[in-house]
Every structure is written in structure tokens, then in C-alpha cells.
C-alpha positions in Angstrom: 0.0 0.0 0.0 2.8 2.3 0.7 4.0 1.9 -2.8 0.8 3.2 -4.6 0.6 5.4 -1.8 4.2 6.7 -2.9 3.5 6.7 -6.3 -0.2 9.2 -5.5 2.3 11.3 -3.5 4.7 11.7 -6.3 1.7 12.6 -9.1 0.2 15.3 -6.5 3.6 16.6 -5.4 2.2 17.8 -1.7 5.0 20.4 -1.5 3.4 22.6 -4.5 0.0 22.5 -2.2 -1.4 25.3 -0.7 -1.7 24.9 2.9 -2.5 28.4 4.1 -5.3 29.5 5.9 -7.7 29.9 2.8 -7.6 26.2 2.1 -7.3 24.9 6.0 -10.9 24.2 6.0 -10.7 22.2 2.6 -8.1 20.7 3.4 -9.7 19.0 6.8 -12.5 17.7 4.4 -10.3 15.8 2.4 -8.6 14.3 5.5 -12.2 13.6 7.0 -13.3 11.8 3.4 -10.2 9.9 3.8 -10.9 8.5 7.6 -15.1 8.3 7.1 -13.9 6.2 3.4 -12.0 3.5 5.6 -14.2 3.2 8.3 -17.1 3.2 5.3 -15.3 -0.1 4.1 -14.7 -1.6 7.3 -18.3 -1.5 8.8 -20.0 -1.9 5.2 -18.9 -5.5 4.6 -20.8 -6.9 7.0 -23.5 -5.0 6.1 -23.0 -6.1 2.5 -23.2 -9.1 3.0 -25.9 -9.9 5.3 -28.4 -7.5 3.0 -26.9 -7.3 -0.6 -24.9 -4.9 -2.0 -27.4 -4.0 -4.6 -30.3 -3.6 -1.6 -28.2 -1.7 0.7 -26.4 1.1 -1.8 -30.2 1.6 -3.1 -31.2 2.5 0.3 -28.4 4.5 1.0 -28.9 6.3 -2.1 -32.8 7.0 -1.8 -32.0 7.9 1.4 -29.1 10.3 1.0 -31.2 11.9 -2.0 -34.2 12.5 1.0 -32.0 14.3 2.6 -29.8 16.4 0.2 -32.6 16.9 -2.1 -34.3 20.0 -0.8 -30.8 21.3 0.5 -30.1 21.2 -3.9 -33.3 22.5 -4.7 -33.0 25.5 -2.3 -29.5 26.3 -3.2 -30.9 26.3 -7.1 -33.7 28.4 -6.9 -32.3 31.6 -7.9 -30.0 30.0 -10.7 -31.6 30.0 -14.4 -31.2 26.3 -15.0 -34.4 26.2 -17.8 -30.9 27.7 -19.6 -29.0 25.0 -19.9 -28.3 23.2 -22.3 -29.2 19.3 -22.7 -25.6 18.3 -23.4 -24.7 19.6 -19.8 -27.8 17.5 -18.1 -26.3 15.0 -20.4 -23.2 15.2 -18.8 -25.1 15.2 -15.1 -26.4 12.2 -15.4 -23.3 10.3 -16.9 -21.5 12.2 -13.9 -24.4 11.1 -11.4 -24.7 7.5 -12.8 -20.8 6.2 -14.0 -18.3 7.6 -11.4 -20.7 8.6 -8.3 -23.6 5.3 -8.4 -21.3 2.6 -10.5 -18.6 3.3 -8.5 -20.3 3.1 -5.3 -22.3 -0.8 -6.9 -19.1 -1.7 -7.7 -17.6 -1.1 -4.4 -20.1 -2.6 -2.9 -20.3 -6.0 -4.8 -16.4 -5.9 -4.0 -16.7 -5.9 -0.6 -18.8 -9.2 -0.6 -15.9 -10.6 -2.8 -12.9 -9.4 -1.0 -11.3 -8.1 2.2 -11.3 -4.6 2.6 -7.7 -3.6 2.3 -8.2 -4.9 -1.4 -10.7 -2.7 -2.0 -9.3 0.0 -0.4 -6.3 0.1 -2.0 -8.2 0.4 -5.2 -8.6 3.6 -4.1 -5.0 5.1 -5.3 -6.4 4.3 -8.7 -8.5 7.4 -9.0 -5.7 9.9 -9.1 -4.3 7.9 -11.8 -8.0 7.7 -14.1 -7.6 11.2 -13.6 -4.6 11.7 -15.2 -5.2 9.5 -17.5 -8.5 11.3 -18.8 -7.0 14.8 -18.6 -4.9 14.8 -22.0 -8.0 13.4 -24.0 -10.5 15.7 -22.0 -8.7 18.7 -21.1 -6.2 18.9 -23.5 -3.2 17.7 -20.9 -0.2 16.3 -21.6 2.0 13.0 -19.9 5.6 13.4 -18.4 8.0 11.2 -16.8 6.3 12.7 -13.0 2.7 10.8 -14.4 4.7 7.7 -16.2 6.7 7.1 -12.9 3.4 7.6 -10.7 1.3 5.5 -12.6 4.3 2.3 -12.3 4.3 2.5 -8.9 0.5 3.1 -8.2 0.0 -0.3 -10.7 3.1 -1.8 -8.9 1.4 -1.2 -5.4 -1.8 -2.3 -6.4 -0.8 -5.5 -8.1 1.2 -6.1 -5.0 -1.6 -5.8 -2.5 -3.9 -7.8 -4.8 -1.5 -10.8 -5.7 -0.9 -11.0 -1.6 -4.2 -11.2 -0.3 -4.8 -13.8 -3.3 -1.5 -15.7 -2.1 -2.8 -15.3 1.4 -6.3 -16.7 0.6 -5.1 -19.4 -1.7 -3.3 -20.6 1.6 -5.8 -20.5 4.0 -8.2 -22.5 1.7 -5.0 -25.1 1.2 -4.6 -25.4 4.9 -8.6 -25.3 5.5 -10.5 -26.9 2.7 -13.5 -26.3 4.6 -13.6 -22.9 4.2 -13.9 -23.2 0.1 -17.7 -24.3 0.8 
């Protein structure tokens, strides 16, 4: 883990950050979403399992659309959105479906799969998708800082994966019970 983590690091290059006092606050929330993420992973398994991944990121969804919705509407009332376009609510649905709801499925049916630390580690792959996206979307280019990041993000990944699988491939060896 410490190797992809590296390898984020190294993309992001902390020491260009700006950590004054105009970005304190935003930079708490990014430390928060970090911790609540884990702990997310940790107590969701269970939960995963025992419902369905499917049944319990639709109630989490309906619910957490309860709850925001009016916050969204209110915020929007004084903006003129009868004037945009169709290709931008095009492009907030793709947004609200593909990375925010598939990702969240997909994290989901992974946790029924897998320990946690594998899907966490996944993780350290959305800096990289980032990247990857930026020349074809915003016109960005690759250097050796994203071709060096990218090895060891894929090095640290593969790493952690191929372990666990090692590990599990073991247990079951040792314990054929536990294949049922």
C-alpha cells in the first residue's frame, strides 16, 4: 500500500500544495473523506453481506437523496437552469450515474468478494484515471512525474492484490472447509 501510496504522492507533489489558511478548512475535508472512506469499508462489509450490496447502496442512495434533495433545490432556486443546455444534463447524469452510483455498486459488490484492504487500496487508482482522462479531455499532456506515478500506483496495487490472493489461496490449502 505504501508503494501506490508513494506513487499518489509523487503525481500530487504535496509540497506545490497550498496549505494556508484559505484552504485549512478544505483541506480538513479531504482528510475527513479519507478516515469516514476506511471506516465506510470496514463496517459496510458486513452489512453487505448480510443484505446485498445492490439492496443496501439503493437504500443509501434514496435515502441520502431525501436528505440532500431540498438542500439542492434550495440552493438552485435563484439560478436559471431552464438555460442549460441538454448536453450539460447529459453530462449530469453520466457524472451522477458512472463515477458517483457505479462506483459506489461496484464497491459494494467488491466488498462481498474481497477483504477490505483490497478494495481499499483500489482507491489510489482514481488519481491515476484522472490523469489518464486529462490529455484526451482537457487537453493535458503526460511526463516522466505521471509515467513514474502511474508504475508505482499499478506496482502497489498489483502487489496488494496478488498478496491477499497468495494469502487466501493458503488459508483455503490449509482449511478446505472454508472453500464451501
Amino acid at each position: 500500500m505504501l508503494l501506490a501510496a508513494s506513487g499518489v504522492l509523487y503525481l500530487v507533489n504535496p509540497f506545490r500544495g497550498d496549505f494556508t489558511a484559505e484552504t485549512t478548512l478544505g483541506n480538513i475535508l479531504i482528510v475527513s473523506n479519507s478516515l469516514l472512506y476506511g471506516t465506510y469499508i470496514v463496517i459496510s462489509k458486513d452489512i453487505f453481506e448480510r443484505y446485498g450490496a445492490l439492496n443496501v447502496i439503493t437504500w443509501i442512495f434514496l435515502v441520502g437523496t431525501v436528505v440532500t434533495l431540498p438542500v439542492g433545490i434550495l440552493t438552485a432556486r435563484n439560478e436559471h437552469l431552464a438555460s442549460l443546455g441538454s448536453a450539460i444534463w447529459v453530462s449530469i447524469a453520466v457524472i451522477i450515474l458512472l463515477p458517483t452510483v457505479g462506483a459506489y455498486y461496484l464497491n459494494a459488490w467488491a466488498l462481498t468478494k474481497v477483504a477490505p484492504s483490497i478494495v481499499a487500496v483500489y482507491i489510489y487508482l482514481q488519481p491515476l484515471i484522472a490523469f489518464g482522462l486529462a490529455p484526451a479531455l482537457l487537453g493535458e499532456t503526460w511526463n516522466s512525474r505521471t509515467v513514474v506515478s502511474s508504475l508505482l500506483i499499478f506496482l502497489g496495487v498489483a502487489i496488494v492484490t496478488r498478496r491477499s490472493r497468495s494469502l487466501a489461496v493458503h488459508e483455503i490449502s490449509e482449511h478446505p472447509d472454508l472453500s464451501r
